[in-house]
DRENMI-203473 format. One record per atom (N, C-alpha, C): atom name; residue in one letter; x negated, y negated, z. Coordinates in nm, 4 decimals, always signed. Each point is the difference from the previous one (the first is absolute). Layout:
N
+-------+--------+----------+----------+----------+
| atome | residu |        X |        Y |        Z |
+-------+--------+----------+----------+----------+
|    CA |      a |        X |        Y |        Z |
...
+-------+--------+----------+----------+----------+
//
This chain:
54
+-------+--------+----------+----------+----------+
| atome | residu |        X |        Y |        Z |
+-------+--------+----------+----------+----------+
|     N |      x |  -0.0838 |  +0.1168 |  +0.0000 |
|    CA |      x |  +0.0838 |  -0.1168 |  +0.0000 |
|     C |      x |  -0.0893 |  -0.1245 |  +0.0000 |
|     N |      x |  +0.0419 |  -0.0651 |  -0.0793 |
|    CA |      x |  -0.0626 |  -0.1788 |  +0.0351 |
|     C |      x |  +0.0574 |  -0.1017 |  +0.0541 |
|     N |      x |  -0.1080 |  -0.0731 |  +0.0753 |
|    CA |      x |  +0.0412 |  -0.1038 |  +0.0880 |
|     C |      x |  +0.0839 |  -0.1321 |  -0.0868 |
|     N |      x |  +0.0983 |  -0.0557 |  +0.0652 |
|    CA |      x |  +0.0254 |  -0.1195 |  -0.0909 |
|     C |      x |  -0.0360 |  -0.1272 |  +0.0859 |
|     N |      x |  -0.0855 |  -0.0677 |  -0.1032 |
|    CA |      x |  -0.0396 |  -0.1077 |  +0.0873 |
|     C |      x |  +0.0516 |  -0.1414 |  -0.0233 |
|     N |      x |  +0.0281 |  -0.0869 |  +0.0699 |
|    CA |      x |  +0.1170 |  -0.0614 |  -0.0745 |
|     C |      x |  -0.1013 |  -0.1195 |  +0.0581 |
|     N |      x |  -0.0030 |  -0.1141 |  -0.1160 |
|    CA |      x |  -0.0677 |  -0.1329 |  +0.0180 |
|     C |      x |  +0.0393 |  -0.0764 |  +0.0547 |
|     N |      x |  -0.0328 |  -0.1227 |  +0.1029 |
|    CA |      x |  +0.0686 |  -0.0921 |  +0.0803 |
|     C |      x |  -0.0416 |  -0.1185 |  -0.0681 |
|     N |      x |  +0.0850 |  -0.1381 |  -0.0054 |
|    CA |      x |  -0.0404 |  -0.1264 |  -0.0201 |
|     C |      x |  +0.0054 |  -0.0421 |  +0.1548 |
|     N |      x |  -0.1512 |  -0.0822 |  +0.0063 |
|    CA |      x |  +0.0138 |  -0.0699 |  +0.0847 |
|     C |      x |  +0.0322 |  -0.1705 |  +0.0047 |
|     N |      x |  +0.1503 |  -0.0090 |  +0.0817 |
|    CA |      x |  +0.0176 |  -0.1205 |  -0.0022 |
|     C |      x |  -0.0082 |  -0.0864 |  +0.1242 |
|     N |      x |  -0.0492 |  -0.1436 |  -0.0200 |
|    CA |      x |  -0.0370 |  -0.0877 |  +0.1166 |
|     C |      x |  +0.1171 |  -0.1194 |  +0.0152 |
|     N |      x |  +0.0192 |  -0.0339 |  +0.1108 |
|    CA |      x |  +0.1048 |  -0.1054 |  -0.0154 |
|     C |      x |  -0.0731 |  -0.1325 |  +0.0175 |
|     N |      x |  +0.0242 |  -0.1021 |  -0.0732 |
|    CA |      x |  -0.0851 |  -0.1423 |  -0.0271 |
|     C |      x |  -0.0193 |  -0.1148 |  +0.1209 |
|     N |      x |  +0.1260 |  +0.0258 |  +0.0945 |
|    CA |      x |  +0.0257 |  -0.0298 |  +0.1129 |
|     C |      x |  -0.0455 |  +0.0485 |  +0.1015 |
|     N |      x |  +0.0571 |  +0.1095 |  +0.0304 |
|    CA |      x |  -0.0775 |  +0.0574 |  +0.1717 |
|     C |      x |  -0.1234 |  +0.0974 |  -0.0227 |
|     N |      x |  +0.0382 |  +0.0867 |  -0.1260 |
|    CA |      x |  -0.1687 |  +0.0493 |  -0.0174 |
|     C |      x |  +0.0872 |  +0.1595 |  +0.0545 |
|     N |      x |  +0.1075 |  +0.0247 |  -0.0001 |
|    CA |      x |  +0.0385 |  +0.1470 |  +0.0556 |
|     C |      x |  -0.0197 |  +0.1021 |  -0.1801 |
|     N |      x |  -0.0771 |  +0.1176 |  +0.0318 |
|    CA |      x |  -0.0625 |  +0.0708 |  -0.1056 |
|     C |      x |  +0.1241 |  +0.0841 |  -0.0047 |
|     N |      x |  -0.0014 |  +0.0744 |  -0.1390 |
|    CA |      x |  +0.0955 |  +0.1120 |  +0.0376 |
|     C |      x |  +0.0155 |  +0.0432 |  -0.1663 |
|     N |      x |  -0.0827 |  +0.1920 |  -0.0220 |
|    CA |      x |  -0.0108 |  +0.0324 |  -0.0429 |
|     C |      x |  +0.1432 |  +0.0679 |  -0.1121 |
|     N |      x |  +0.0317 |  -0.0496 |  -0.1014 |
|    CA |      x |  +0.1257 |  +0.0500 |  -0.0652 |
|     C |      x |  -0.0205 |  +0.1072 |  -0.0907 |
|     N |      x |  +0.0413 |  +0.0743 |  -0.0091 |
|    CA |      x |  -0.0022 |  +0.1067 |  -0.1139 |
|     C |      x |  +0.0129 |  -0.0261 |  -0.1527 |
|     N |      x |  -0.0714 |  +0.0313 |  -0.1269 |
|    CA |      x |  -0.0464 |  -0.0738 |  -0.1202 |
|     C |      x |  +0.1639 |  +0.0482 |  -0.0545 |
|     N |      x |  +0.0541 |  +0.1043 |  +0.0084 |
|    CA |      x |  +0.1243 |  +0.0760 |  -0.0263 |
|     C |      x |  +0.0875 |  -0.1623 |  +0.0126 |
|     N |      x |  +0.0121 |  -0.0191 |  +0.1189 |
|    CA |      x |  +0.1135 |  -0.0958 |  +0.0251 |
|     C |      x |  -0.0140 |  -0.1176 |  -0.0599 |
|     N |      x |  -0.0901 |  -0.0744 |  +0.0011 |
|    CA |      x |  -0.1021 |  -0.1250 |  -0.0570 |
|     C |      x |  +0.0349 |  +0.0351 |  -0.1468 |
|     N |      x |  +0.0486 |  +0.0978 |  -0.0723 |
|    CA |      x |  -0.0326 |  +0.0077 |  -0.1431 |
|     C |      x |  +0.1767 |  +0.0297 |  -0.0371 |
|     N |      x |  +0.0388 |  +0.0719 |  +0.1122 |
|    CA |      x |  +0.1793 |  -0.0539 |  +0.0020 |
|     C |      x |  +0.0690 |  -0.1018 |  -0.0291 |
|     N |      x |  -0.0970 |  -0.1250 |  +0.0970 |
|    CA |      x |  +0.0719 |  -0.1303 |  +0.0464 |
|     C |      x |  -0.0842 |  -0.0872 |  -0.0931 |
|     N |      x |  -0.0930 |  +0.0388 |  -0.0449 |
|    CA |      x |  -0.0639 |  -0.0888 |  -0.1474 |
|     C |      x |  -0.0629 |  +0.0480 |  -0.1418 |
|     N |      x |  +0.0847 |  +0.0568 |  -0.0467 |
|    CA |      x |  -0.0095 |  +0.0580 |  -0.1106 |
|     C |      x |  -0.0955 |  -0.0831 |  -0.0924 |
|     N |      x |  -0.1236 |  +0.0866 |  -0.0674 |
|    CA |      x |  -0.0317 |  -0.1274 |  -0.1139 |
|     C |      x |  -0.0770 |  -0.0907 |  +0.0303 |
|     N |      x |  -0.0232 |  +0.0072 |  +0.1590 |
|    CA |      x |  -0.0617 |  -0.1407 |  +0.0581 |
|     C |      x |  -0.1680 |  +0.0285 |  +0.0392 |
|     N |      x |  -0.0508 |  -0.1052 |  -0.0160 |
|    CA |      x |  -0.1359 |  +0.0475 |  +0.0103 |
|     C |      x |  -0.0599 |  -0.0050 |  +0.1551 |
|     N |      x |  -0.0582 |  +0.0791 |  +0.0424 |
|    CA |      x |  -0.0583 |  +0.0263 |  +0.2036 |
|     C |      x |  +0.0023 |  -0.1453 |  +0.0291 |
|     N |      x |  -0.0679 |  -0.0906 |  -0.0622 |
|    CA |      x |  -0.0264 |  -0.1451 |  +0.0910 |
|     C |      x |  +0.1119 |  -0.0838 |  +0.0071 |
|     N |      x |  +0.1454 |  +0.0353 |  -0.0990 |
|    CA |      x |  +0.0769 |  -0.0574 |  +0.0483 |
|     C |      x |  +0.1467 |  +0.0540 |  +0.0782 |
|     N |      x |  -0.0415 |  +0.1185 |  +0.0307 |
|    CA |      x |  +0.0710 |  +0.0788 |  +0.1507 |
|     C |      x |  -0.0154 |  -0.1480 |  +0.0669 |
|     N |      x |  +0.1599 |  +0.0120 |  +0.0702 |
|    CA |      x |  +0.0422 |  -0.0607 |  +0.1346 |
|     C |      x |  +0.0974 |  +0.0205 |  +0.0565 |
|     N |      x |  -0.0036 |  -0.0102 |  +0.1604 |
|    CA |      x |  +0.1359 |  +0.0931 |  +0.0925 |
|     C |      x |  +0.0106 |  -0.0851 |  +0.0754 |
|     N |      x |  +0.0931 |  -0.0103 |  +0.0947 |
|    CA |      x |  +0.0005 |  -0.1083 |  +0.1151 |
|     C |      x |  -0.0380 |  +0.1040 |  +0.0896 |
|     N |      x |  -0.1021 |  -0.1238 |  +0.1320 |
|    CA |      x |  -0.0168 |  +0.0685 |  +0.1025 |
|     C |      x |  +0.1343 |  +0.0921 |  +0.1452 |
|     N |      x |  -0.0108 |  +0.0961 |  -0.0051 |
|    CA |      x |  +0.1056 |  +0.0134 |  +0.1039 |
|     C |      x |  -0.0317 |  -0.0319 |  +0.1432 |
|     N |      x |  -0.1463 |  -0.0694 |  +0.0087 |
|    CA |      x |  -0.0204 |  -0.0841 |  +0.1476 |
|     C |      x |  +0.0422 |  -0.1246 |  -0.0106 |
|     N |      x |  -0.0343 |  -0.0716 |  -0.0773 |
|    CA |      x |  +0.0478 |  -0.1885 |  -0.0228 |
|     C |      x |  +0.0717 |  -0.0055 |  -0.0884 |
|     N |      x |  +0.0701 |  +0.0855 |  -0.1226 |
|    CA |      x |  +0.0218 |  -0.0219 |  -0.0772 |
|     C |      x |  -0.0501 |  -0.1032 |  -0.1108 |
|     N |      x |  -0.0932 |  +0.0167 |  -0.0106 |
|    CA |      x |  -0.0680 |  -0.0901 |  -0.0694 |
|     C |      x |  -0.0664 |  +0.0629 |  -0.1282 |
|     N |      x |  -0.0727 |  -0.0199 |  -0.1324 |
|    CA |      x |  -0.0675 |  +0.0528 |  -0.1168 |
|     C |      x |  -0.0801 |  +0.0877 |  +0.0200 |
|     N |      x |  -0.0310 |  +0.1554 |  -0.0344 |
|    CA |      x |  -0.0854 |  +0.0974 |  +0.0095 |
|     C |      x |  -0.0403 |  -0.0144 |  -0.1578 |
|     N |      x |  -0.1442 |  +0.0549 |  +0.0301 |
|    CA |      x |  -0.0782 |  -0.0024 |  -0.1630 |
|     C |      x |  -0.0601 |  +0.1196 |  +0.0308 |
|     N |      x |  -0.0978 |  +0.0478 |  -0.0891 |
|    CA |      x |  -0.0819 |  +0.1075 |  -0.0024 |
|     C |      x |  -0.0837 |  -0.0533 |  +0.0436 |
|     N |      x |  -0.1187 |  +0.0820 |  +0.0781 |
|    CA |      x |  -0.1161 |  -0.0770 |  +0.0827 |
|     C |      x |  -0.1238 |  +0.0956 |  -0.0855 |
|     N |      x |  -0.0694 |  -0.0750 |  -0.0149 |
|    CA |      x |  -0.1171 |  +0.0168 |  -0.0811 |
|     C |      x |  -0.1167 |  +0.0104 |  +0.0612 |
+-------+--------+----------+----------+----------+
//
């Protein structure tokens, strides 16, 4: 059997700085077509802009 390894985006929020690793699966759900640097989520600590952290 093989392992499935599933890729995470890591996103940073611009405001408080809370990290939080998302799954590339979901990220490619909610932005079809879109290129990694312009992924963005709101934070669920401040609600404020999450980006990908580099």
């Amino acid at each position: 059997m093989t392992e499935h390894t599933e890729k995470d985006v890591l996103m940073k929020c611009t405001k408080c700085g809370y990290e939080e690793e998302v799954p590339r699966w979901l990220i490619n759900e909610l932005f079809p077509n879109e290129p990694e640097k312009n992924y963005m989520m709101h934070c669920p600590e401040c609600d404020h802009k999450m980006i990908v952290k580099k």
